[in-house]
C-alpha positions as CSV (number, residue, x, y, z in Angstrom):
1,X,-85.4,15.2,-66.3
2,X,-82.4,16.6,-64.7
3,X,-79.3,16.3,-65.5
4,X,-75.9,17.4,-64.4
5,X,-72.0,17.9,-65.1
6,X,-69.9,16.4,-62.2
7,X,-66.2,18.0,-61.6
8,X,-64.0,15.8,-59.3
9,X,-64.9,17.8,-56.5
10,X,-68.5,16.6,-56.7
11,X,-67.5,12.6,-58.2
12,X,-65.5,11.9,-55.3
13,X,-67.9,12.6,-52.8
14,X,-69.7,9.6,-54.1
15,X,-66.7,7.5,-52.9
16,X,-65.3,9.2,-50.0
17,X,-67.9,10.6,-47.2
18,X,-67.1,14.2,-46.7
19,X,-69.2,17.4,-47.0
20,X,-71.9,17.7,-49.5
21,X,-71.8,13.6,-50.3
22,X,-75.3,13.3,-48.9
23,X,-76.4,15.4,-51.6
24,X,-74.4,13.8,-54.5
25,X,-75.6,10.4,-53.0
26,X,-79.2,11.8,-53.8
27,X,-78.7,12.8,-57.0
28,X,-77.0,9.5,-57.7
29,X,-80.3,7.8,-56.5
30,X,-82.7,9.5,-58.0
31,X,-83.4,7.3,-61.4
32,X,-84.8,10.6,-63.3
33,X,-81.3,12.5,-62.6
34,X,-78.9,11.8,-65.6
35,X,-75.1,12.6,-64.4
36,X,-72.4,13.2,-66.1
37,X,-68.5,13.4,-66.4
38,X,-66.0,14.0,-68.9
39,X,-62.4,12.2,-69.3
40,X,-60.9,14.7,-67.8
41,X,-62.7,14.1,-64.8
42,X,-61.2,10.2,-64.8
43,X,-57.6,11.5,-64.7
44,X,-58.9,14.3,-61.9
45,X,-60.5,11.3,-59.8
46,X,-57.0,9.3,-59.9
47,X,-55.2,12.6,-58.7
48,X,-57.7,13.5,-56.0
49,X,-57.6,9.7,-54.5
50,X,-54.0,9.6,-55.0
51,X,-53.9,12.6,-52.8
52,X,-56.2,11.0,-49.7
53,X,-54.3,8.3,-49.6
54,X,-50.7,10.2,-49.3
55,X,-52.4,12.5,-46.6
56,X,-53.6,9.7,-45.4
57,X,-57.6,10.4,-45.1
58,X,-57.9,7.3,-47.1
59,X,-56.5,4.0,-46.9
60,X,-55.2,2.2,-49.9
61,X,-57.7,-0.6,-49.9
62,X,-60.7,2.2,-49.8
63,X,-59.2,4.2,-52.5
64,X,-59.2,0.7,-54.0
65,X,-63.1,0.1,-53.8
66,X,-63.6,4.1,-54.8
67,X,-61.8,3.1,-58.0
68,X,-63.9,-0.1,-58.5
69,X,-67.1,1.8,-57.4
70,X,-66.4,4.4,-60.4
71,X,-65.9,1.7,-62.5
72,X,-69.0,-0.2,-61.7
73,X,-70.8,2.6,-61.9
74,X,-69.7,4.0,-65.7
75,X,-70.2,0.2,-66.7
76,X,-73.7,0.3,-65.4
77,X,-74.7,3.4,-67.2
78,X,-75.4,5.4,-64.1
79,X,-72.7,7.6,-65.0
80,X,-72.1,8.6,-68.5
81,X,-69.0,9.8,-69.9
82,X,-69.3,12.6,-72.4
83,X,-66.8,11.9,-74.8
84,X,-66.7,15.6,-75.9
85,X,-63.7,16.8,-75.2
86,X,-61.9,17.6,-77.6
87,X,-59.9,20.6,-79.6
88,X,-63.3,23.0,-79.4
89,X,-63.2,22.6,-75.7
90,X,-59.5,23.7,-75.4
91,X,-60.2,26.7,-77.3
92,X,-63.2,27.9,-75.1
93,X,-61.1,26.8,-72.1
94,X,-58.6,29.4,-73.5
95,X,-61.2,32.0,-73.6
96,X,-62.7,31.2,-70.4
97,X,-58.9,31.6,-69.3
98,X,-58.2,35.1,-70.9
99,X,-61.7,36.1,-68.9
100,X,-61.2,35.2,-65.9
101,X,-57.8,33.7,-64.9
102,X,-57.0,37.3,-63.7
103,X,-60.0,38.7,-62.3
104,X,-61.7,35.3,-60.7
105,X,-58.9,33.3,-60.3
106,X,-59.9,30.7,-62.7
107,X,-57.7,27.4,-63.0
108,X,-56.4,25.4,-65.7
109,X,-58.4,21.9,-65.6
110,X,-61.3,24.1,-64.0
111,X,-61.2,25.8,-67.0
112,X,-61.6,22.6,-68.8
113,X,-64.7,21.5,-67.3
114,X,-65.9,25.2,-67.2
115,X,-65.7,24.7,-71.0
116,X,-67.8,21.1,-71.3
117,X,-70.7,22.5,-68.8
118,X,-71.0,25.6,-70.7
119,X,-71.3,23.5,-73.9
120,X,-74.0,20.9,-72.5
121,X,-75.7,23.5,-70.7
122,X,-75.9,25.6,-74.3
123,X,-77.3,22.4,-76.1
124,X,-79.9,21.8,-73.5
125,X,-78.1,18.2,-72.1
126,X,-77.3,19.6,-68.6
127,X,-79.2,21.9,-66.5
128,X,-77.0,22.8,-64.1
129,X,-72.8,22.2,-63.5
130,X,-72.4,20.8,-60.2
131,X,-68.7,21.0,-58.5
132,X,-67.4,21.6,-54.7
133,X,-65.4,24.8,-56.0
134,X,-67.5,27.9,-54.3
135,X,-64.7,30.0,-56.8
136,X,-66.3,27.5,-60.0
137,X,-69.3,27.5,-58.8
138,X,-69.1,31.5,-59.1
139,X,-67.3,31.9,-62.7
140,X,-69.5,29.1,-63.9
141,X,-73.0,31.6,-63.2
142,X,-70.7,34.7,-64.4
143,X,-70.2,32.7,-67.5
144,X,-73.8,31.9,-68.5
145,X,-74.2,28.0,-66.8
146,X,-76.3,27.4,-63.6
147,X,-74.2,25.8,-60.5
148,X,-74.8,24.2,-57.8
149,X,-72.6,23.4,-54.6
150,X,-73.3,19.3,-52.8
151,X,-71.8,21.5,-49.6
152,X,-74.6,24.1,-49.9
153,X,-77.0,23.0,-52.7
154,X,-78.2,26.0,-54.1
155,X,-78.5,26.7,-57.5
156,X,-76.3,29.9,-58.6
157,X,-78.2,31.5,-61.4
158,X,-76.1,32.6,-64.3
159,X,-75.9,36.2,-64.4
């Protein structure tokens, strides 16, 4: 079975049709695929639908439904929240920040989720980290954890 780490970039193409959500939509389809967020990713979601909606690429009542959608769709089970993020995953975000903040260009709340793939991936409960980011999508190989892109699905091999 599958399974995969979603970062905002990847969750909200479930609920917004852009690039790559054809993709995500498959994933989401296929029963044998578990997918995965952490509670970071909830606070990410709320920012990144916030910011459609100010820009105006979303109207209020669709950002509305996307909000009920996610809901609907962590009550069903058919997204899982991994509760692990905790104190441990600050501290490897902190590394992953000393190691490439300067030379990749690595992000705060990317380092974050960099952190909670490269634990699940480790323990076997992911197999790949799936996010929009072509920069995460590159740090997160560098780093050890196979990525994949919705916008050009294919995998990045850790290297």
């Amino acid at each position: 079975m599958a399974a995969y780490l979603l970062d905002t970039s990847a969750l909200v193409k479930l609920y917004h049709g852009e690039s790559g959500s054809a993709f995500v939509e498959g994933l989401f389809r296929d029963s044998s695929a578990s997918l995965l967020i952490t509670p970071l990713t909830l606070v990410e979601f709320e920012s990144a639908i916030a910011l459609k909606v100010r820009t105006g690429s979303l109207q209020p009542a669709a950002a509305d439904m996307a909000r009920r959608g996610l809901r609907a769709d962590l009550a069903r089970r058919r997204l899982s929240l991994d509760p692990r993020h905790d104190l441990g995953l600050c501290a490897s975000a902190h590394s992953l920040m000393r190691r490439f903040g300067v030379t990749e260009g690595l992000r705060t709340l990317d380092a974050l989720q960099l952190a909670a793939a490269l634990t699940l991936c480790s323990s076997g409960r992911i197999s790949a980290f799936l996010t929009a980011d072509k920069r995460l999508c590159r740090i997160s190989a560098l780093a050890g954890c196979p990525a994949m892109n919705p916008e050009s699905p294919d995998l990045i091999a850790p290297r």
